[in-house]
SEMAR-280347 format. One line per 5 residues: for each residue x, y, z of C-alpha. Coordinates in Angstrom, 2 decimals, padded with zeros to 5 digits, m for minus. Example, Ala and Ser with C-alpha at 12.3 -4.5 7.8 and 13.67 -1.06 7.14 Angstrom:
! SEMAR-280347
012.30:m004.50:007.80 | 013.67:m001.06:007.14
! end
This chain:
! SEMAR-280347
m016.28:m010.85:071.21 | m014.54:m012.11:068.13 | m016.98:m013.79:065.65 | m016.26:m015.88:062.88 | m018.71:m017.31:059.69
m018.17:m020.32:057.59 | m020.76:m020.72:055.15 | m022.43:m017.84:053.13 | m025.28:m019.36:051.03 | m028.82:m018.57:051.01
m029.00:m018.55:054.69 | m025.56:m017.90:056.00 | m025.04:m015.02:053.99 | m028.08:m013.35:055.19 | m027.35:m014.69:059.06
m023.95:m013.40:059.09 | m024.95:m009.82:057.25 | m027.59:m009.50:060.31 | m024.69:m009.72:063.12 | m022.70:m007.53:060.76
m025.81:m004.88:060.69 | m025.87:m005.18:064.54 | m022.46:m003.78:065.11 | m020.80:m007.07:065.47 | m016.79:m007.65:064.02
m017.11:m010.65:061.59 | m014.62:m012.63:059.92 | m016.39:m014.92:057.46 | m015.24:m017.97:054.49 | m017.30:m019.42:051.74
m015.73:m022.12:049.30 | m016.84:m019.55:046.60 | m014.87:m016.59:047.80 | m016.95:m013.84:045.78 | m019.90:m014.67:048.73
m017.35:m013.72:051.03 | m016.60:m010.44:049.53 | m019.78:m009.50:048.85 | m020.08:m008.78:053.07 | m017.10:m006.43:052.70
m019.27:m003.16:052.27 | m020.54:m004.17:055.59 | m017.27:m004.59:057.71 | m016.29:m008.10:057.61 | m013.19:m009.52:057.51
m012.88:m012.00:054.16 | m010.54:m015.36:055.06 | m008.65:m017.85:052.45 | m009.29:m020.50:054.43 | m011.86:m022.03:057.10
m008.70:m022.30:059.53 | m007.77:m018.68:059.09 | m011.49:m017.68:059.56 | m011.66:m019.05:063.38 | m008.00:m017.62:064.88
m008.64:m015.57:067.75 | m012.43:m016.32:067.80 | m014.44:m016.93:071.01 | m017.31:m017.78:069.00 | m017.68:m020.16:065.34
m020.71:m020.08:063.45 | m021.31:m022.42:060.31 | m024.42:m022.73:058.07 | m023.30:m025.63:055.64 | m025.45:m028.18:053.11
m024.54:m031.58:054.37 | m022.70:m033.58:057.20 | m020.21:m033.93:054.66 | m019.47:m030.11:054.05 | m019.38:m029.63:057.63
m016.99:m032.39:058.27 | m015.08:m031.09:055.81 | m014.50:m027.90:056.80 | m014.16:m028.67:060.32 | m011.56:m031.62:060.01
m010.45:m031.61:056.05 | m006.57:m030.02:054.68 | m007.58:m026.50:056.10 | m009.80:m027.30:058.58 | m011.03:m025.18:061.30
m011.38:m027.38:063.96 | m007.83:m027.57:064.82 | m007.37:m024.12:064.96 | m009.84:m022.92:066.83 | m008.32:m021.30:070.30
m009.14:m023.18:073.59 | m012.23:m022.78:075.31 | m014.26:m021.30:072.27 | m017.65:m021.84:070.88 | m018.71:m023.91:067.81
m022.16:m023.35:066.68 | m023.49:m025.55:063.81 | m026.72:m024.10:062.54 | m026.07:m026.61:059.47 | m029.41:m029.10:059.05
m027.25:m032.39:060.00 | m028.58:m035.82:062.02 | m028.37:m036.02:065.89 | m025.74:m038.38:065.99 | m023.19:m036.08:063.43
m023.95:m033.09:065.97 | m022.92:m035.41:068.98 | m020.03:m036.80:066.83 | m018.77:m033.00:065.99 | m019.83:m032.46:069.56
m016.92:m035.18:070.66 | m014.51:m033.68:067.88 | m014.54:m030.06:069.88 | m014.34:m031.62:073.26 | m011.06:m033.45:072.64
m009.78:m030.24:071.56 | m010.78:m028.13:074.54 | m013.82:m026.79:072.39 | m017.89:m026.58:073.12 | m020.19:m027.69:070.53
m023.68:m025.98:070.60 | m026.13:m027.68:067.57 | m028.74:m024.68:066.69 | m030.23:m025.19:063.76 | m032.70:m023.02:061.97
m036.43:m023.03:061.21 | m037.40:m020.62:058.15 | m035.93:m019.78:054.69 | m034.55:m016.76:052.72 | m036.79:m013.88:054.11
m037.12:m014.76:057.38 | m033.14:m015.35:057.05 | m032.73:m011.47:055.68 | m035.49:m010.34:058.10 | m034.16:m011.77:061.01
m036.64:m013.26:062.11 | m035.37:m017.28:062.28 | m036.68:m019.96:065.03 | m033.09:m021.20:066.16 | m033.28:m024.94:067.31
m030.83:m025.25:070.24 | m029.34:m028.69:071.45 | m026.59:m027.82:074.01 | m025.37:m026.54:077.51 | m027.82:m023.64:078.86
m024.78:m021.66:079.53 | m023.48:m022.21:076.05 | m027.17:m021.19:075.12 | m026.90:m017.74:077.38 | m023.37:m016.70:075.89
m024.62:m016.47:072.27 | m027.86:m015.85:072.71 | m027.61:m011.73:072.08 | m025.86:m012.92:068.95 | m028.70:m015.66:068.26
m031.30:m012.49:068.80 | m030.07:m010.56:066.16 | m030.54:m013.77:063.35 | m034.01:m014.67:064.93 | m036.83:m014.14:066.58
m037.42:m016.88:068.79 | m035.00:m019.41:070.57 | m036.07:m023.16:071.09 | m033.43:m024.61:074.01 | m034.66:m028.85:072.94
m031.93:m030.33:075.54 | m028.55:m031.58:075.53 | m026.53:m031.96:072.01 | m028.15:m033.61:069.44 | m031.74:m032.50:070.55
m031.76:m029.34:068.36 | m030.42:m030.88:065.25 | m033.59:m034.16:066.62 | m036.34:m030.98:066.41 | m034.98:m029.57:063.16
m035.54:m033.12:061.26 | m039.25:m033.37:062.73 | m039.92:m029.82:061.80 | m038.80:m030.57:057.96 | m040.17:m034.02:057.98
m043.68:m032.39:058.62 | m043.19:m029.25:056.63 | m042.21:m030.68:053.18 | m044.75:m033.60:053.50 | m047.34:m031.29:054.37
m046.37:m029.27:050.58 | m046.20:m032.40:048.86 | m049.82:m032.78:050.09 | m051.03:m030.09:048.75 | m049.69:m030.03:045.76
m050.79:m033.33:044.90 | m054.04:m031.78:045.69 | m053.97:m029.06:043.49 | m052.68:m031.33:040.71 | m055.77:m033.29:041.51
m058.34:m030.20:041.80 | m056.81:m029.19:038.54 | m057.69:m032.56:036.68 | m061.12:m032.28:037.71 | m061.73:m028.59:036.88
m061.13:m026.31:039.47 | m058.93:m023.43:039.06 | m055.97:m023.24:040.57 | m056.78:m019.51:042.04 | m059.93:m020.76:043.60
m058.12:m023.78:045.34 | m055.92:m021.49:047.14 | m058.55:m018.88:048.08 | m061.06:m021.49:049.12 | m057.91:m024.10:051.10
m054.94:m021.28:052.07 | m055.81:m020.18:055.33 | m058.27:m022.72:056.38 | m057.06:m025.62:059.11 | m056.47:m028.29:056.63
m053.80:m026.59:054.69 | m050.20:m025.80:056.30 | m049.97:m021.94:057.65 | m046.67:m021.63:055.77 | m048.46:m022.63:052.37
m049.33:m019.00:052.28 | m046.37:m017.65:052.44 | m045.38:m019.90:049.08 | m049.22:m019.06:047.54 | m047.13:m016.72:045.11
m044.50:m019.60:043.88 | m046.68:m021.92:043.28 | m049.52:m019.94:042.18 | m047.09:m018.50:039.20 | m044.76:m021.38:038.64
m041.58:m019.14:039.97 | m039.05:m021.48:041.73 | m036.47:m019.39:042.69 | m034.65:m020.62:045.59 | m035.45:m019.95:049.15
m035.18:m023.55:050.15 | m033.59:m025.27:047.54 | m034.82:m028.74:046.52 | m032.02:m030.50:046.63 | m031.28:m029.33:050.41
m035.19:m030.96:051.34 | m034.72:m034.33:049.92 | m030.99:m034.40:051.88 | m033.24:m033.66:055.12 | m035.73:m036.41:054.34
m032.89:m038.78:054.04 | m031.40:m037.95:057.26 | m034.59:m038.30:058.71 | m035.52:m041.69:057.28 | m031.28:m042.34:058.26
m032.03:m041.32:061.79 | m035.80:m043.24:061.99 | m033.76:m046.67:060.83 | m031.30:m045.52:063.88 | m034.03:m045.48:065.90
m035.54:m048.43:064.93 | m039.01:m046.86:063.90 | m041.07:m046.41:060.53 | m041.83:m043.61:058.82 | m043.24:m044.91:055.52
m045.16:m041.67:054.11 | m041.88:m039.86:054.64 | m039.93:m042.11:052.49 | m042.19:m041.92:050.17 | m041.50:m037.67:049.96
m038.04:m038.49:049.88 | m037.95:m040.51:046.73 | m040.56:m038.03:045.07 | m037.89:m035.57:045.88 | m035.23:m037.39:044.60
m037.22:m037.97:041.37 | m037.17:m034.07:040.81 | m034.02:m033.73:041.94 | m032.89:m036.01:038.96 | m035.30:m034.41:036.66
m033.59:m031.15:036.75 | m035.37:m029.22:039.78 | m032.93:m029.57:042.34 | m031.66:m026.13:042.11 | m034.95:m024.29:042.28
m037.06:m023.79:045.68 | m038.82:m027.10:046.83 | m042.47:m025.53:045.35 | m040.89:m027.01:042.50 | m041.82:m030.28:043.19
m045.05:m029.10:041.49 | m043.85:m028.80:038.52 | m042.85:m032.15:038.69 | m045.67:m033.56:039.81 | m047.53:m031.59:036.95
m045.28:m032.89:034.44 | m045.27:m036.75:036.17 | m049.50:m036.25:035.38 | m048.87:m035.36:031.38
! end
C-alpha cells in the first residue's frame, strides 16, 4: 500500500515517523520542507509539492492547523486533490468543523475519491508514543482498510458515524478539555491570592474527581511555568471558535465556552500563542497583577 503525508508539525511529524517505524513506504510534504527531510533517516520519500506527494497513493493522510490550510492544500495552485488516483483514500486527521469534513467529503467524491474525517485526541507524547484516540467519521469499510495503519499512530479507534461525526466528537472533546484547564487555573490563581501554595494545590486537587485526569499529565508545565508546545495555544482558541461556529450552526448556546475562547484569544494577542495552552496561566497570572 502506497502511503502519502501532508503535514509534519507537532503531530504529523510524529504520526507519520510511527507508520515509517512500522515498516510502512511513506512519501510525505510540509510547507517548511526541512520537516520533511528530517523523516529521511527513516525511509520516506520527501515531495516539492502536496500534488506530487499523493501520485500513485491508495491512501492520503493530512494533519493540518485550520480549514483553511487544508483547503489549501487540497484544492490551492498545487493541490493534491486533483491528483490523487481514482478510488483512493483521503484521511483528514486535521481538527476542522463537521460541515468542512462533509464539504471536503463532497470535493473527493466528485473526483472518484473517499473522504474518511479521523481526527485525533492527545498531544505531542501520546503523538511520539503512539498511543492517539483517533476520532473516525466515515464508511466502516473505509474504517477497516486503514485501520492497521490507524493502529500503529494510536491506541484506540472511536468509529462516531457517517462523515462529519468524527470531526462533531473531536470539537466536544476540546470544548470540554480546555475549559476544564481554564478552570483550574483560575483556581490556582485564586488559591494563590489567598495563600496556598501552588505545590499543595496540586497534591491536595490532581488526582481527586473534581480536577480533569489529564491535568496531571500537565502538573509539570504548569507547576514550573514551562510552555513549550505540545498543544499550541493558538491551535485551542481556533478549536473553540469552530466550536462556538458550529453551536451558532446548530442553533444552540454555549456561553461558558465563548467565554474560553476570548480568554484564549486575549493570550493569543498577548504573545502566548506559540507556547502550549498551560500558558494561559501565565496570562491569567499576569491579567491578576
Amino acid at each position: 500500500m502506497q502511503i502519502a503525508f501532508l503535514g509534519l508539525g507537532i503531530m504529523g511529524s510524529r504520526m507519520a515517523a510511527n507508520l515509517l517505524k512500522a515498516g510502512h513506504p511513506l512519501t510525505v510534504w510540509n510547507r517548511s520542507a526541512e520537516k520533511a527531510e528530517a523523516l529521511r533517516p527513516l525511509g520516506a520519500q520527501a515531495a516539492a509539492s502536496p500534488a506530487e506527494a499523493v501520485r500513485g497513493a491508495d491512501v492520503v493522510f493530512t494533519m493540518l492547523s485550520t480549514p483553511a490550510a487544508v483547503e489549501a492544500v487540497a484544492l490551492g495552485e498545487g493541490g493534491f486533490l486533483p491528483a490523487m488516483q481514482s478510488g483512493a483514500l483521503w484521511v483528514d486527521c486535521s481538527t476542522v468543523d463537521p460541515d468542512f469534513s462533509r464539504r471536503m467529503a463532497a470535493e473527493a467524491a466528485g473526483r472518484g475519491l473517499r473522504f474518511m474525517d479521523a481526527p485525533v485526541a492527545g498531544s505531542k507524547a501520546p503523538a511520539e508514543a503512539g498511543k492517539l484516540r483517533f476520532l473516525v467519521g466515515g464508511k466502516a469499510e473505509d474504517l477497516e482498510q486503514v485501520r492497521p495503519l490507524l493502529e500503529k499512530m494510536g491506541s484506540d479507534i472511536v468509529h462516531a458515524g457517517e462523515t462529519g461525526m468524527g470531526s462533531a466528537l473531536k470539537l466536544v472533546n476540546n470544548l470540554i478539555m480546555v475549559q476544564g484547564l481554564v478552570a483550574f487555573c483560575e483556581g490556582l490563581v485564586l488559591g494563590q491570592a489567598l495563600g496556598l501554595p501552588r505545590t499543595l494545590i496540586f497534591d491536595a486537587l490532581v488526582g481527586q474527581a473534581v480536577v480533569p485526569g489529564y491535568i496531571g499529565g500537565k502538573r509539570a508545565k504548569l507547576e514550573n511555568q514551562e510552555y513549550s508546545p505540545e498543544f499550541p495555544l493558538r491551535w485551542a482558541q481556533k478549536d473553540l471558535h469552530l466550536a462556538a461556529a458550529a453551536a451558532f450552526e446548530a442553533g444552540v448556546a454555549l456561553p461558558q465556552t465563548n467565554i474560553a475562547k476570548e480568554i484564549f484569544r486575549l493570550a493569543d494577542r498577548a504573545g502566548l500563542g506559540e507556547k502550549d495552552l498551560t500558558a494561559v496561566l501565565a496570562f491569567l497570572e499576569r491579567d491578576e497583577e
